[in-house]
Every structure is written in C-alpha cells, then in structure tokens.
LUMKOLNU-984805 format. One record per residue: x negated, y, z of N, C-alpha, C, O in turn; residue in one letter; residue number from 1; chain. Coordinates in Angstrom, 3 decimals. Layout:
BEGIN
X,Y,Z,X,Y,Z,X,Y,Z,X,Y,Z,A,NUM,A
...
***
This chain:
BEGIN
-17.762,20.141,-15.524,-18.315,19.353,-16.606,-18.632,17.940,-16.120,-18.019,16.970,-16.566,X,1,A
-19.657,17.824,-15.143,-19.626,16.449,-14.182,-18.436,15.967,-14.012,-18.196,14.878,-14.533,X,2,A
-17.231,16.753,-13.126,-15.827,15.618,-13.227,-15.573,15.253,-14.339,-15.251,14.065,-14.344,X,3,A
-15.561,15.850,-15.591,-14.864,15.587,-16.425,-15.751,14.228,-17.686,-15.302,13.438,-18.517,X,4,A
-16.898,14.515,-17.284,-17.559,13.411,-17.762,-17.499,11.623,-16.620,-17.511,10.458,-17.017,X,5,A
-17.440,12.162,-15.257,-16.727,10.830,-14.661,-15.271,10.376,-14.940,-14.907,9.223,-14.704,X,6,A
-14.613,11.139,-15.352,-13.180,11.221,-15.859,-13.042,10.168,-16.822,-12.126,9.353,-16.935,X,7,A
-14.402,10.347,-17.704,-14.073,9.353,-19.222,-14.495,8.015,-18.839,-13.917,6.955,-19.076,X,8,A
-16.167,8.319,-17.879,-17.016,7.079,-18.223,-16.230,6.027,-16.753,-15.580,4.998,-16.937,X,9,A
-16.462,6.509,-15.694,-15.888,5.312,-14.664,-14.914,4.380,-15.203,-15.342,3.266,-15.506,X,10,A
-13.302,4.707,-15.434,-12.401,3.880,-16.025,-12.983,2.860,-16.767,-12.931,1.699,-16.360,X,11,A
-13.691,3.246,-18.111,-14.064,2.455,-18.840,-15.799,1.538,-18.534,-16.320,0.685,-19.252,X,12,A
-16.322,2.136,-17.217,-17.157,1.071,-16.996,-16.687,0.079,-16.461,-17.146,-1.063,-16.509,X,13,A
-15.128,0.684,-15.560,-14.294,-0.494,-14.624,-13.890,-1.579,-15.811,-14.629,-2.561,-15.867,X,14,A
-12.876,-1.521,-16.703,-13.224,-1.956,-17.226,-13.955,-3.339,-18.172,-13.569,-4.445,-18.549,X,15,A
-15.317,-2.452,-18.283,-16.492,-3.534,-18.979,-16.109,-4.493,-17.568,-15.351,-5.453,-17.701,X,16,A
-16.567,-4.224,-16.518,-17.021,-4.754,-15.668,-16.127,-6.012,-15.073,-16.591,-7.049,-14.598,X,17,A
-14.376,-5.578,-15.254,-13.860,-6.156,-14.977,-13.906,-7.679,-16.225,-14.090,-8.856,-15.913,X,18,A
-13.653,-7.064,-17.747,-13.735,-7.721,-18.256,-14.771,-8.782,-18.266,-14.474,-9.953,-18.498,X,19,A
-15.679,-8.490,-18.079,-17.251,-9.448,-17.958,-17.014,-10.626,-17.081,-17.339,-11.780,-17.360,X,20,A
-16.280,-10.140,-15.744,-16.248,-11.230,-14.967,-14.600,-12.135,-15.505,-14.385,-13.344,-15.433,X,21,A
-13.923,-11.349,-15.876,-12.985,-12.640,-16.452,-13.645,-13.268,-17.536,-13.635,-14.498,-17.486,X,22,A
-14.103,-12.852,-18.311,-15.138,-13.942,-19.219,-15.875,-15.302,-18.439,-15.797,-16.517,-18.624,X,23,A
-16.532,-14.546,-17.595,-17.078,-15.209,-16.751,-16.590,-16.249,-15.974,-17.178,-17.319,-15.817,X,24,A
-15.559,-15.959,-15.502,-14.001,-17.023,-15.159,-13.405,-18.068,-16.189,-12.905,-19.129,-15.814,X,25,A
-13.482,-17.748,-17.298,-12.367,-18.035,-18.390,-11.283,-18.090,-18.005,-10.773,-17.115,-17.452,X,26,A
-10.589,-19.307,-18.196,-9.337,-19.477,-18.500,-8.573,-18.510,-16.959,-7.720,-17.631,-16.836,X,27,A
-9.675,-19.477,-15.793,-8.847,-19.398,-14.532,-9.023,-17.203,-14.239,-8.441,-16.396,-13.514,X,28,A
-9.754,-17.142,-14.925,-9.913,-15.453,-15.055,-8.243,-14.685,-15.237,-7.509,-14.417,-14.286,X,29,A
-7.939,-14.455,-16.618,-6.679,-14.512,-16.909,-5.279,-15.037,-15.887,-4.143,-14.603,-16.075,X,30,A
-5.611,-15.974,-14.874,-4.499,-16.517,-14.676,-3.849,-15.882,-12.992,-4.538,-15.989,-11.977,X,31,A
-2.786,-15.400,-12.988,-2.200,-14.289,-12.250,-2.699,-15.060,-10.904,-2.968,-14.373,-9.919,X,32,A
-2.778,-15.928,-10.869,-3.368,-16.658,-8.973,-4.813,-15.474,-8.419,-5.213,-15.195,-7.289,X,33,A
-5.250,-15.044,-9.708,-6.829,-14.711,-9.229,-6.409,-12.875,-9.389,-5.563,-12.397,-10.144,X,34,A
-7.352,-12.097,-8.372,-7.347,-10.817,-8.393,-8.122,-10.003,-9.780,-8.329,-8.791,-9.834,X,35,A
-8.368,-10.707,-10.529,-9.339,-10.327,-11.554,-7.846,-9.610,-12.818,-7.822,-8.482,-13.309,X,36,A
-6.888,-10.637,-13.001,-5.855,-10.076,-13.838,-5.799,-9.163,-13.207,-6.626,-8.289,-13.469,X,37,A
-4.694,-8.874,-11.936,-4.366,-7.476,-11.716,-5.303,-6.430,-12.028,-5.080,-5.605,-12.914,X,38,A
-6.409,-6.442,-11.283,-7.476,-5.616,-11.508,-7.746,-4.576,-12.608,-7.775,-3.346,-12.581,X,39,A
-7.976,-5.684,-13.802,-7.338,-5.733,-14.947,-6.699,-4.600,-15.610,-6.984,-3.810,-16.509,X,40,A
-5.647,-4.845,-14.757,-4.085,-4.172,-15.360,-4.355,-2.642,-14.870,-4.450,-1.689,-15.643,X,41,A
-4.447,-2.583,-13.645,-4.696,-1.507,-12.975,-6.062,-0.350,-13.518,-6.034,0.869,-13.683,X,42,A
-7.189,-1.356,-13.688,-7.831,-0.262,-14.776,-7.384,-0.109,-15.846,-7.525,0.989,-16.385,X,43,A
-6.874,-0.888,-16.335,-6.446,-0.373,-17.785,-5.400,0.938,-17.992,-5.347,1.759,-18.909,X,44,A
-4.596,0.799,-16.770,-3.824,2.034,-16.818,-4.359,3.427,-16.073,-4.053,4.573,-16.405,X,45,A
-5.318,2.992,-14.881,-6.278,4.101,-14.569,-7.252,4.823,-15.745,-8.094,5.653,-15.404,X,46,A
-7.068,4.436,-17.166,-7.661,5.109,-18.109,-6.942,5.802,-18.406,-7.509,6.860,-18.680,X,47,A
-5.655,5.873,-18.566,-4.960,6.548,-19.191,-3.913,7.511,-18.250,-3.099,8.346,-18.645,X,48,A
-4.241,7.075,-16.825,-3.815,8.393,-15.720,-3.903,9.512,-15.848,-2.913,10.190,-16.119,X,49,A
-4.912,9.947,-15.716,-5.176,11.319,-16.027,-5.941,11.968,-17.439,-6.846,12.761,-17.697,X,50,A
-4.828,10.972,-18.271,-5.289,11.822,-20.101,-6.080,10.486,-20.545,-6.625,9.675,-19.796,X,51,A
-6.010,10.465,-21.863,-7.076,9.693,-22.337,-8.493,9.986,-22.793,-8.951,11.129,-22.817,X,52,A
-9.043,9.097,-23.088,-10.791,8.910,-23.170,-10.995,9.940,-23.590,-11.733,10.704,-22.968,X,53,A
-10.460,10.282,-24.692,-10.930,11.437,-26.065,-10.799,12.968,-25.884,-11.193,13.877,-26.615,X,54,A
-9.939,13.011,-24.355,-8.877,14.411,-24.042,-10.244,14.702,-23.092,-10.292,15.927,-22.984,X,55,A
-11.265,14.159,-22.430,-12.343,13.989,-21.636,-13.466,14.407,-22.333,-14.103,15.412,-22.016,X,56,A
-13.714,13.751,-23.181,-15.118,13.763,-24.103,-14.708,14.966,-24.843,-15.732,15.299,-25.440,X,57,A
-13.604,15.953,-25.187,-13.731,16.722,-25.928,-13.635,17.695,-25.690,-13.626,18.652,-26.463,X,58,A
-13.513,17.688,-24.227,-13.729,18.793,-23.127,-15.304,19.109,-22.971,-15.937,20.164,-22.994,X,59,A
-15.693,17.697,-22.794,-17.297,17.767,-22.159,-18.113,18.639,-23.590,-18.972,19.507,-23.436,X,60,A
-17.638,18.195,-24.830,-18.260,18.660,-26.259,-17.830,20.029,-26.001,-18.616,20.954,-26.208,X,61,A
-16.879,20.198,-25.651,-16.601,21.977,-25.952,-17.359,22.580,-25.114,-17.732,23.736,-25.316,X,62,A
-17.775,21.731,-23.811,-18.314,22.712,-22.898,-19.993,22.409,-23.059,-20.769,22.927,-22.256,X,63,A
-20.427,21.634,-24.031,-21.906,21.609,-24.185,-21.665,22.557,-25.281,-21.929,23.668,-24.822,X,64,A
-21.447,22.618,-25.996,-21.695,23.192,-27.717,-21.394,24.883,-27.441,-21.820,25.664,-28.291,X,65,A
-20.400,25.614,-25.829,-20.033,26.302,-25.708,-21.584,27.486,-25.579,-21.737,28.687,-25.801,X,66,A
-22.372,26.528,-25.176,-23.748,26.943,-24.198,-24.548,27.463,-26.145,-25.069,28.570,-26.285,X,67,A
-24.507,26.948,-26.758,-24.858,27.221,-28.168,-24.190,28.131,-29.128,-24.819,28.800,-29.948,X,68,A
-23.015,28.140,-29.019,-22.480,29.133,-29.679,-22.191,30.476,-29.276,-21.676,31.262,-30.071,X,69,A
***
C-alpha cells in the first residue's frame, strides 16, 4: 500500500518541483542549455513508467475501502 502510494505521489511532486524552478528561471528555464528542461522531460515520462496516476490511486482506494467492506 506504501509503494503504491509513493508510486503516484513522488513523480508528481518531481514534477511540481521541477516546474516551480523553471518558473523561477523563466524564459532561460525552458531553454535546452539548462538541466531544468531535460529534467523536465524525464519526470514527465517517469509518471507514466510504471502505469499512470489513476492505475496507483485506485489501487491505494481498493486497498483502504477493502479494510471496510
């Protein structure tokens, strides 16, 4: 249940996080000279490595709600 809840949330804190600091950059953020694009790229597809967001969270729901029913 723990992996599978780091499964959803890490990727997408990478992410926030990445995004924040290209904001933070602007323009020169975005621009392939700086490690922040790749970065970028690479989380964005580390979300979708192993399944997406929703294939995660609806694991974690089945396995809380399992404890109730």
């Amino acid at each position: 249940q723990q992996i599978a809840m780091i499964k959803a949330i890490a990727p997408t804190m990478l992410c926030n996080v990445i995004d924040r600091a290209i904001q933070i950059h602007g323009a020169k953020g975005v621009c392939q000279d700086t490690f922040l694009a790749s970065a970028y790229a690479k989380a964005r597809t580390l979300r979708l490595a192993d399944g997406p967001d929703e294939v995660h969270l609806n694991a974690i729901a089945k396995m809380e709600m399992s404890e109730y029913l």
